[in-house]
C-alpha positions as CSV (number, residue, x, y, z in Angstrom):
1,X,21.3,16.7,5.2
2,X,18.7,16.9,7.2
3,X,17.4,14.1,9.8
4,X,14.0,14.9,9.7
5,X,11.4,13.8,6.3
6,X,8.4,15.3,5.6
7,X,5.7,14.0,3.8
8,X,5.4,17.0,1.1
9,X,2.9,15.4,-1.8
10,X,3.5,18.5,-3.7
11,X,7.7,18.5,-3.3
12,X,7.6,15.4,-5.9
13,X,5.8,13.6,-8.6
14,X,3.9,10.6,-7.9
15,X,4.9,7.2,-9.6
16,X,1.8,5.9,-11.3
17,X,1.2,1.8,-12.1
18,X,-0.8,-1.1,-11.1
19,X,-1.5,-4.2,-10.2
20,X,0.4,-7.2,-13.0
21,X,-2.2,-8.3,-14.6
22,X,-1.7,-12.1,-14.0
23,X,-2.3,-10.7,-10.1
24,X,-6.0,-8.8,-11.3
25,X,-8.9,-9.9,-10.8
26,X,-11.2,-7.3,-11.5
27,X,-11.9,-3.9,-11.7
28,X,-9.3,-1.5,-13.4
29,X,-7.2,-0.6,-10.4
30,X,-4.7,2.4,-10.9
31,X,-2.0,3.4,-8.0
32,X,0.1,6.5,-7.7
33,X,3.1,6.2,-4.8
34,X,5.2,9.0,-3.5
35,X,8.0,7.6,-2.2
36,X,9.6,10.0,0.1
37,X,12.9,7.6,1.1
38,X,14.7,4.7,0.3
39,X,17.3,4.0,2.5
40,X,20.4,2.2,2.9
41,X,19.4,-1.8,3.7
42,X,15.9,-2.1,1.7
43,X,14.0,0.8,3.8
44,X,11.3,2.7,1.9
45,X,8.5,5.0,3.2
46,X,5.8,6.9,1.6
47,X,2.3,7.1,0.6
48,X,0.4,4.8,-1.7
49,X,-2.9,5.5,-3.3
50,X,-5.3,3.3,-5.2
51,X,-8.6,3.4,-7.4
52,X,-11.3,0.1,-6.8
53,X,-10.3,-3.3,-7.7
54,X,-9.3,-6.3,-6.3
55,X,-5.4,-8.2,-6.9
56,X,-3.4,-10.6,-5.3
57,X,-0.7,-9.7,-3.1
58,X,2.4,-11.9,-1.8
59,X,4.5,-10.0,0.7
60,X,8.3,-10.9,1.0
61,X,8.8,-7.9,3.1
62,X,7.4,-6.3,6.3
63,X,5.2,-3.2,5.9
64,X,3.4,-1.1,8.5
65,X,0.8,1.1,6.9
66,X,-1.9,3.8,8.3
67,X,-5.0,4.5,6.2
68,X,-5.7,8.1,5.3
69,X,-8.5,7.6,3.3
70,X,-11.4,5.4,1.9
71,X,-12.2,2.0,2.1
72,X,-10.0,-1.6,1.6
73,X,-10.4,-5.3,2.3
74,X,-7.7,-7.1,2.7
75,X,-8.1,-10.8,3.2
76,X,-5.3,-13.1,4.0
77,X,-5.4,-16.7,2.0
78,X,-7.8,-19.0,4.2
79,X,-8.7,-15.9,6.4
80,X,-11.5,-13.4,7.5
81,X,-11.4,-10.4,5.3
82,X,-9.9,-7.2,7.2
83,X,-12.0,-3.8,6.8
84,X,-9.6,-0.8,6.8
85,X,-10.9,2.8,6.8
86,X,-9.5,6.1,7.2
87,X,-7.5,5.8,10.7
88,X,-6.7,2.0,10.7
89,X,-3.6,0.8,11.0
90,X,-2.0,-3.0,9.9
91,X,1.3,-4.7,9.8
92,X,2.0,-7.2,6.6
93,X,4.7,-9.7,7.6
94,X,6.6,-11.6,4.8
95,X,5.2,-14.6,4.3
96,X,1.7,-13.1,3.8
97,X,0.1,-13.9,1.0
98,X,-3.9,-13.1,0.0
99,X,-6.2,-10.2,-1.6
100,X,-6.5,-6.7,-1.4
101,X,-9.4,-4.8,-2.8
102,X,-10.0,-1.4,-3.2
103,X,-13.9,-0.4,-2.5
104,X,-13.3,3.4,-2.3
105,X,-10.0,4.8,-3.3
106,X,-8.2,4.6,-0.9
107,X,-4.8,6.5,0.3
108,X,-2.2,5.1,3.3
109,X,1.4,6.1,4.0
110,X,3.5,3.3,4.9
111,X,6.8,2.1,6.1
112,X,8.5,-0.9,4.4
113,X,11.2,-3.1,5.3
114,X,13.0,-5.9,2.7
């Protein structure tokens, strides 16, 4: 086994879902995720992509994430909303809990931690 991972979009089919829909609310958002590794103690790293629309999220876990591409607002509960574009980068710490909406698709590979 090798100790390096690349991130090969073509090497393996992407899961497709979305948002549940007591979390929508609005748009038709669809994702597709290529995850690339789960490891041993709740690790998981990959990249995530989504069309527009706008859920709630509630975070239990830590995730680092850099945008590839498009456009995102993610607002924390009683905070400013966040602009992410291509080349932005954000940590999510459990306990955070808000919105995240899609304005242009928009692609990120990530890093999560349970």
């Amino acid at each position: 086994m090798s100790h390096m991972l690349k991130f090969d979009l073509s090497s393996i089919e992407a899961e497709v879902g979305a948002p549940a829909a007591e979390r929508l609310i609005s748009g038709n958002p669809q994702f597709r995720t290529w995850n690339f590794e789960e490891a041993p103690g709740g690790l998981y790293a990959g990249v995530w992509e989504s069309t527009p629309g706008k859920w709630r999220i509630a975070y239990d876990e830590w995730e680092y994430f850099h945008v590839l591409s498009g456009h995102s607002i993610v607002t924390e509960n009683g905070g400013n909303p966040v602009h992410l574009k291509a080349g932005d980068s954000m940590v999510l710490r459990p306990g955070f809990a808000g919105t995240w909406e899609v304005i242009e698709t928009t692609r990120k590979d990530y890093v999560i931690r349970l």
